[in-house]
C-alpha positions in Angstrom: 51.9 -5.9 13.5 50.6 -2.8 14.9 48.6 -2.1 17.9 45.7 -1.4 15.6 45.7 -4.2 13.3 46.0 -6.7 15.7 42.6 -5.3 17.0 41.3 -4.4 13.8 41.9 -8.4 13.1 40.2 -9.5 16.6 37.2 -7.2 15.5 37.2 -8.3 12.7 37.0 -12.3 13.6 34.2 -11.2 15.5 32.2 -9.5 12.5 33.0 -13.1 10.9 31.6 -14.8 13.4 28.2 -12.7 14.1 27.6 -13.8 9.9 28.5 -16.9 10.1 26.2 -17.3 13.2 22.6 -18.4 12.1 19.1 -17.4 13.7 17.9 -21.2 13.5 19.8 -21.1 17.0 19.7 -17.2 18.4 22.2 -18.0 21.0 25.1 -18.1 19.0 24.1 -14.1 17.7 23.3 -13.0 21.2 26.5 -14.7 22.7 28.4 -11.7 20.1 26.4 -8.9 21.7 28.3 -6.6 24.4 26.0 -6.1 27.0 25.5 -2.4 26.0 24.9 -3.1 22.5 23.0 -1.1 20.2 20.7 -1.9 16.8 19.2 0.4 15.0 17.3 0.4 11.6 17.6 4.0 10.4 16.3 3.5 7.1 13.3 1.2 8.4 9.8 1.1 6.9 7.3 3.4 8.2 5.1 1.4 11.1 7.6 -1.1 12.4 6.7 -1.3 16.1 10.6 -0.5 17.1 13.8 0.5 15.0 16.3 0.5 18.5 17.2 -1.6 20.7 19.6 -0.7 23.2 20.9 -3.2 25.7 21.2 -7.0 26.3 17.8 -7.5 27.5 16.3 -5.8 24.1 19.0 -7.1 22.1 18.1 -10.7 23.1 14.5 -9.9 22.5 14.8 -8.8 19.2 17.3 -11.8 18.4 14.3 -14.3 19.7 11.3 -12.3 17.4 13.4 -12.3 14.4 14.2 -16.0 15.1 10.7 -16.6 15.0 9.9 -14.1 12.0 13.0 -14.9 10.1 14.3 -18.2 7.9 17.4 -19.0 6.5 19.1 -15.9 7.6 22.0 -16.8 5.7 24.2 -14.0 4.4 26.4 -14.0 1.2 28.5 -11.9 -0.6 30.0 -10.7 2.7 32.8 -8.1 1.6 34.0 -6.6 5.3 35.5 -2.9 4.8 37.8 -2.2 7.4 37.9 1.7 8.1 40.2 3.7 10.1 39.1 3.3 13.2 40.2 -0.5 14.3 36.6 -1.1 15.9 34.4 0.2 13.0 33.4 -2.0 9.8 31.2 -1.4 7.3 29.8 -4.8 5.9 27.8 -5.9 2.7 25.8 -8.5 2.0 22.6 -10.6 0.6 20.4 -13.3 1.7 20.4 -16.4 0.4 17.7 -17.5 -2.1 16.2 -19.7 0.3 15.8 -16.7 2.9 12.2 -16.1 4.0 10.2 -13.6 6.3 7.0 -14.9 7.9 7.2 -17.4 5.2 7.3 -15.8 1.8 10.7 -14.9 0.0 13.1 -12.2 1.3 15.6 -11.4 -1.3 17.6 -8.7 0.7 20.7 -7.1 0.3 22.3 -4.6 3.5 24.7 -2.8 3.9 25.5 -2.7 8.2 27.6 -0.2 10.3 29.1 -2.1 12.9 31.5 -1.0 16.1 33.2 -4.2 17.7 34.7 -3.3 21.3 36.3 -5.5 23.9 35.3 -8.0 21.5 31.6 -7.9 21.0 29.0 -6.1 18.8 28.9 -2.7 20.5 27.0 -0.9 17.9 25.0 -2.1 14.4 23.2 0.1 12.4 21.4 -2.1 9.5 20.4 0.1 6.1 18.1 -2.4 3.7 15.6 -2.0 1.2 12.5 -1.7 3.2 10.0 -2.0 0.2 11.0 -5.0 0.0 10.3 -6.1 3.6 7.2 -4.7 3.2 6.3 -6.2 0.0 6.7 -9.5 2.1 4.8 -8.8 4.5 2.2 -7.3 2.7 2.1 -10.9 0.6 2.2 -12.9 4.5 -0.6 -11.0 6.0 -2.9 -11.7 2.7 -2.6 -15.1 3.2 -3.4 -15.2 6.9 0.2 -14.7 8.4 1.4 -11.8 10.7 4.9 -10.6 12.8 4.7 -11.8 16.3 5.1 -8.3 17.5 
């Protein structure tokens, strides 16, 4: 095995495990974060407070809200692309049926950028439909529910 494909398959064990992880306990996503980690939302609906968050203290704090925002964050129909580059992936998926944000369905699919290095999440860029985040929150705030922040 090369020197790149045995990293490519460390980095990629670590995509693995940042899906697999579940935001019904945040810690197990923030433990996958290098502490100079970066998320971003380029493709984000107009008005969201924030679309980057750069660093472990941000990083955590945006783990926490989404936690709280969140339900069965469950992805499936992960297909993992490796390119080139041993550290870069670019990852599909959906959300389970059962996934909900602020309490009303959140039928999602995403496609994510991600760079692993020194094996954690250095970098993930997140690309989603965002009318349909806003359609659910449109439907929470009608009946009485709102984002923590």
């Amino acid at each position: 095995m090369t020197e790149d494909a045995a990293l490519r398959a460390q980095n990629r064990a670590v995509i693995e495990a940042f899906f697999a992880s579940n935001l019904d306990d945040p810690q197990q996503r923030i433990a996958l974060w290098h502490p100079d980690g970066v998320k971003e939302l380029p493709f984000a609906p107009a008005g969201l407070p924030k679309t980057r968050w750069e660093g472990r203290d941000e990083i955590v704090a945006n783990t926490v809200n989404n936690a709280g925002m969140f339900e069965n964050v469950v992805h499936r129909d992960l297909v993992i692309h490796e390119c080139v580059d041993p550290e870069l992936f670019v990852v599909t998926s959906r959300m389970v049926d059962e996934a909900r944000f602020l309490g009303e369905p959140y039928p999602q699919s995403f496609v994510h950028l991600i760079r692993v290095r020194d094996g954690a999440v250095v970098l993930q860029q997140e690309y989603f439909d965002s009318e349909i985040l806003a359609d659910a929150e449109r439907a929470a705030r009608a009946k009485g529910r709102t984002p923590l922040g």
